[in-house]
C-alpha positions as CSV (number, residue, x, y, z in Angstrom):
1,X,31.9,-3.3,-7.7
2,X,28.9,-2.5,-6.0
3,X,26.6,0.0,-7.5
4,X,24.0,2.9,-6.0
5,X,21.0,0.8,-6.5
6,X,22.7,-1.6,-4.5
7,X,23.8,0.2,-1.9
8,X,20.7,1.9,-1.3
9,X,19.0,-1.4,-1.4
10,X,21.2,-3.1,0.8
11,X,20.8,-0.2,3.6
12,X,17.0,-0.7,3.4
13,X,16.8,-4.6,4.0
14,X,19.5,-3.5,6.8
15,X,16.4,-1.9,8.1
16,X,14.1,-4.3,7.5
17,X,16.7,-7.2,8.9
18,X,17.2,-5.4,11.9
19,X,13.7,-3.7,12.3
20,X,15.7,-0.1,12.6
21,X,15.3,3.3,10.9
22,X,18.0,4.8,8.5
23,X,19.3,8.2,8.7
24,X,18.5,9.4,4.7
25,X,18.5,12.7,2.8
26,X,17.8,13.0,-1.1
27,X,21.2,13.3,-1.7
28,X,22.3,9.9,-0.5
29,X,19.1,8.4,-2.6
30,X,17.8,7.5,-5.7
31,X,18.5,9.6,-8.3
32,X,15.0,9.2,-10.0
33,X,11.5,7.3,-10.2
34,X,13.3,4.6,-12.8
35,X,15.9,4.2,-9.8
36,X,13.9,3.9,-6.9
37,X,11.7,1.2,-8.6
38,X,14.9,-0.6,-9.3
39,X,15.3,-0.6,-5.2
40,X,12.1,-1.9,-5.2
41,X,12.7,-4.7,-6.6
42,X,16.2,-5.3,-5.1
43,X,14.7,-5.2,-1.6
44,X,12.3,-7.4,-2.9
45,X,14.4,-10.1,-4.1
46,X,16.8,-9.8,-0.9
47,X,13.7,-10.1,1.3
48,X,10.9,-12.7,-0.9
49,X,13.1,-14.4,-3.2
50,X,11.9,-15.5,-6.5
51,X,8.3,-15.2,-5.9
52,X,6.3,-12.4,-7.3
53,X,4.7,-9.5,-5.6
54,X,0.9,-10.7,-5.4
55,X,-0.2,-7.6,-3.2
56,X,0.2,-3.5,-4.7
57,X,-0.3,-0.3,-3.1
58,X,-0.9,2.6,-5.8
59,X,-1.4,6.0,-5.9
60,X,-0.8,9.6,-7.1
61,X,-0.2,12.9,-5.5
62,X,-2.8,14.6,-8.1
63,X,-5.2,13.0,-10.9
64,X,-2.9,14.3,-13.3
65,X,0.1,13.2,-12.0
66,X,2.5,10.5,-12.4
67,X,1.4,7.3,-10.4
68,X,3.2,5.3,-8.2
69,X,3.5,1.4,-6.7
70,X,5.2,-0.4,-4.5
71,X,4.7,-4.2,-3.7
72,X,3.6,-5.5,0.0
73,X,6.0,-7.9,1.2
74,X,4.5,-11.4,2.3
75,X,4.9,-10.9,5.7
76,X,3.7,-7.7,6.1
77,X,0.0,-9.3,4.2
78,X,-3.1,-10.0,6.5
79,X,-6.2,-10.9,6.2
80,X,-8.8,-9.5,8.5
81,X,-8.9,-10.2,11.7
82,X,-5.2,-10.6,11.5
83,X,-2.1,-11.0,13.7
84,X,1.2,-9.6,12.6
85,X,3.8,-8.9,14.7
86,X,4.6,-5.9,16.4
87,X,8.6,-5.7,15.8
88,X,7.9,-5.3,12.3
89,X,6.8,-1.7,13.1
90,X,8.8,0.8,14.3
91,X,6.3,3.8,14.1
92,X,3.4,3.6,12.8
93,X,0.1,5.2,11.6
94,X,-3.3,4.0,10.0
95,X,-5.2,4.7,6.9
96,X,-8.3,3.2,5.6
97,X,-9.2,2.3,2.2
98,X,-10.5,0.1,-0.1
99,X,-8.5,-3.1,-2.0
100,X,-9.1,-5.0,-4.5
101,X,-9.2,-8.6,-5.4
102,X,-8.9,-9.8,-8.9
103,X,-10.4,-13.1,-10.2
104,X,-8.6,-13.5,-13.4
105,X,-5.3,-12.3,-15.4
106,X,-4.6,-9.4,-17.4
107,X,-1.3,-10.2,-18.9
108,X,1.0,-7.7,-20.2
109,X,0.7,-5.6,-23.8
110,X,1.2,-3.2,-25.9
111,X,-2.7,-1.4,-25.4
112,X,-3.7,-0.1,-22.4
113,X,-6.7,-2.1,-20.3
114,X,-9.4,-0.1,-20.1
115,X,-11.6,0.7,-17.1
116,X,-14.8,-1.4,-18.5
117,X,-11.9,-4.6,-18.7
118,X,-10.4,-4.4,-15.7
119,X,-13.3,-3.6,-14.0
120,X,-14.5,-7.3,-15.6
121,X,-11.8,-8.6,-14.2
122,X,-12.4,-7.8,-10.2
123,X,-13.9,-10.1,-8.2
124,X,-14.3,-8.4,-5.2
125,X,-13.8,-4.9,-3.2
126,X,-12.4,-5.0,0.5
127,X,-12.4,-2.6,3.3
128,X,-8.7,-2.8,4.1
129,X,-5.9,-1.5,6.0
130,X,-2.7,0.3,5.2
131,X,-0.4,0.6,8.3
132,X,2.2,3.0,7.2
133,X,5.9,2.5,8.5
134,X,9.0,3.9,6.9
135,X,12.6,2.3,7.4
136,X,13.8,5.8,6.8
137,X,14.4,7.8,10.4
138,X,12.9,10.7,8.7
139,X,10.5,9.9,5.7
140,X,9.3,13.9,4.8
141,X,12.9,14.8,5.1
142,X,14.4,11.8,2.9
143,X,12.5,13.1,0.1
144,X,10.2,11.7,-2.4
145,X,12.6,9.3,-4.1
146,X,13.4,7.9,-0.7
147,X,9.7,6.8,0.1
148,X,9.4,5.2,-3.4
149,X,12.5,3.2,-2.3
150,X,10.7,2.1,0.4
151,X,7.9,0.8,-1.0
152,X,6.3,3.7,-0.8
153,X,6.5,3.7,3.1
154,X,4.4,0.7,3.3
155,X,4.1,-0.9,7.1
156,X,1.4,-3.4,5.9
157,X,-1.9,-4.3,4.4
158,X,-4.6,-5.8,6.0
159,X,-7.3,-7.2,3.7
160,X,-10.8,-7.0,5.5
161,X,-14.7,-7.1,4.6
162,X,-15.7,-8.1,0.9
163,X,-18.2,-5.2,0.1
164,X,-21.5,-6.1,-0.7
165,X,-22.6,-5.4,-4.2
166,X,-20.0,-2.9,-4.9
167,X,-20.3,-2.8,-8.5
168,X,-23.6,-1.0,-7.7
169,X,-22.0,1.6,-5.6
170,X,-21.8,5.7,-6.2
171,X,-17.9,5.5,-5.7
172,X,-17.6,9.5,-5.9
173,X,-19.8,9.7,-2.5
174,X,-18.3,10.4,1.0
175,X,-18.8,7.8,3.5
176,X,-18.3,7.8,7.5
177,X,-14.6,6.5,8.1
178,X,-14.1,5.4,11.9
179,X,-10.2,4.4,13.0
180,X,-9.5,3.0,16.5
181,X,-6.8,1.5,18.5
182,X,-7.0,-0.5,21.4
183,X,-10.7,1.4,21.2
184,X,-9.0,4.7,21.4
185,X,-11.2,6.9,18.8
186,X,-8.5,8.2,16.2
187,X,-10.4,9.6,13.7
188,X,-14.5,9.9,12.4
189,X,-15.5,12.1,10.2
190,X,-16.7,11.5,5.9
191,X,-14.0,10.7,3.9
192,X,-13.7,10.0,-0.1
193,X,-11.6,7.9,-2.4
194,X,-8.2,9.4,-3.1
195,X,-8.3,11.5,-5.8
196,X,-12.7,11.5,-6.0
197,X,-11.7,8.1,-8.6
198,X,-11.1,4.9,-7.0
199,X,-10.2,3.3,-10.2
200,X,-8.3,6.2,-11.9
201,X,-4.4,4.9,-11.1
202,X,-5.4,1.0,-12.2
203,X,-4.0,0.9,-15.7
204,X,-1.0,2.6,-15.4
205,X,-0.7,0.1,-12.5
206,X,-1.1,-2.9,-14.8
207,X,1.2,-1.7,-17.4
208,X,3.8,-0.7,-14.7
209,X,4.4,-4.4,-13.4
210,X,3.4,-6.2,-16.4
211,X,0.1,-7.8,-16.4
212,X,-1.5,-9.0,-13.7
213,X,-2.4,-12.7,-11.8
214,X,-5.3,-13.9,-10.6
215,X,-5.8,-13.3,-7.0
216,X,-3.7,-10.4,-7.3
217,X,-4.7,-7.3,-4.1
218,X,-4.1,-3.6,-5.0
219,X,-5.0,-0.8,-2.8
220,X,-6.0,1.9,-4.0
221,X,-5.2,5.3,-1.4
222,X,-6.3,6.9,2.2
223,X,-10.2,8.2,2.6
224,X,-9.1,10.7,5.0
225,X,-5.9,10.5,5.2
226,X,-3.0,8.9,7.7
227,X,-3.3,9.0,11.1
228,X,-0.3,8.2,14.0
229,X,-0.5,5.5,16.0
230,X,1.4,5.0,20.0
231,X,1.7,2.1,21.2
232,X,-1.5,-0.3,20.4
233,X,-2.6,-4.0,20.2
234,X,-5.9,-3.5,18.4
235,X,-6.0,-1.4,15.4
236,X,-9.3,-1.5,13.4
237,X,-10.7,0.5,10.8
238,X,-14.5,1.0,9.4
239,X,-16.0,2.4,6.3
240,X,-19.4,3.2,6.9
241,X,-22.0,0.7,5.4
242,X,-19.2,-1.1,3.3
243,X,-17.3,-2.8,6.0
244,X,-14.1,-2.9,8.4
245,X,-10.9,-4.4,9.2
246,X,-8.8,-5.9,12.4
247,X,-5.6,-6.5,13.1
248,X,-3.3,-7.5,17.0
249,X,0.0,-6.9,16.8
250,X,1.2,-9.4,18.7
């Protein structure tokens, strides 16, 4: 017998399979976080196999809130200036932020990392894309649950410029954000780090999927927020003085 996580699950790599939105309401869902991570990971092994997630989006509604993850599925991972294709998106919008790139493990225990460790254990910071995409017809109306399901409501990452000395930088300043598609001006204006801490959800994100790899990409939330996108070719985004990142969709 087939259970809930399962179904839920297997409607959501129906939508990925078929590149179509799901009608969903919290009722039909996941019944908590614990649940909606298990989703996670069944769409995961329906749609990547056996190989682990390498590439993490995290966040959390307030700084003293629960966090949350979801993995980026392979194909939906570029590297700037990137081609993906368009069928994978069925509407989208465009966030910018910052990823980062870690040089060596942190496995799993017991103790909490702290910031001065995993900080040691970066090796770079990235100007990078989020394209957000749900499979759900109605993401805000599907509920909270639902978007954890579905990864979060994660179209795809695009990893862009390595940032310059960014050990050195004031992280708590606000910076010009620029986002564009097809050269059509979508947004300018300062934005921030999510929650004014760009590190602040990393070792609840370490402890949540059990140690980390080298080479390993989290990203770590929107500097001003997500912004819709029509129909497009070009999507690029630019934080001032640190860097940008491309993608076609193709």
């Amino acid at each position: 017998m087939i259970d809930e996580t399962d179904l839920i699950a297997a409607r959501l790599v129906d939508a990925h399979r078929r590149h179509i939105r799901i009608e969903a309401v919290p009722d039909s869902g996941p019944a908590d976080a614990n649940q909606a991570y298990a989703v996670q990971r069944a769409v995961w092994r329906a749609l990547a196999g056996a190989q682990r997630p390498s590439a993490w989006k995290i966040g959390a509604a307030a700084p003293d809130a629960e966090p949350f993850a979801a993995p980026v599925l392979p194909e939906r991972l570029g590297y700037s200036p990137a081609r993906l294709p368009a069928r994978l998106f069925a509407g989208l919008a465009v966030e910018a932020e910052v990823a980062l790139r870690f040089g060596r493990p942190l496995p799993a225990r017991a103790e909490p990392y702290s910031r001065a460790e995993i900080l040691a254990a970066v090796a770079s910071a990235h100007v990078a894309m989020e394209i957000v995409d749900s499979r759900l017809a109605d993401a805000k109306a599907a509920g909270p649950l639902w978007r954890l399901a579905d990864n979060q409501v994660n179209g795809a990452l695009v990893v862009g410029s390595a940032i310059p000395g960014w050990r050195a930088l004031d992280w708590s300043a606000a910076r010009n954000v620029r986002l564009e598609a097809d050269g059509r001006q979508l947004d300018r204006g300062p934005g921030r780090p999510p929650l004014g801490e760009l590190f602040l959800c990393l070792p609840w994100w370490i402890a949540h999927v059990g140690g980390i790899c080298e080479g390993d990409i989290v990203t770590t939330g929107a500097w001003t927020g997500a912004h819709p996108v029509g129909p497009a070719g070009r999507l690029m985004v630019e934080i001032e003085s640190l860097g940008a990142a491309v993608v076609e969709l193709v």
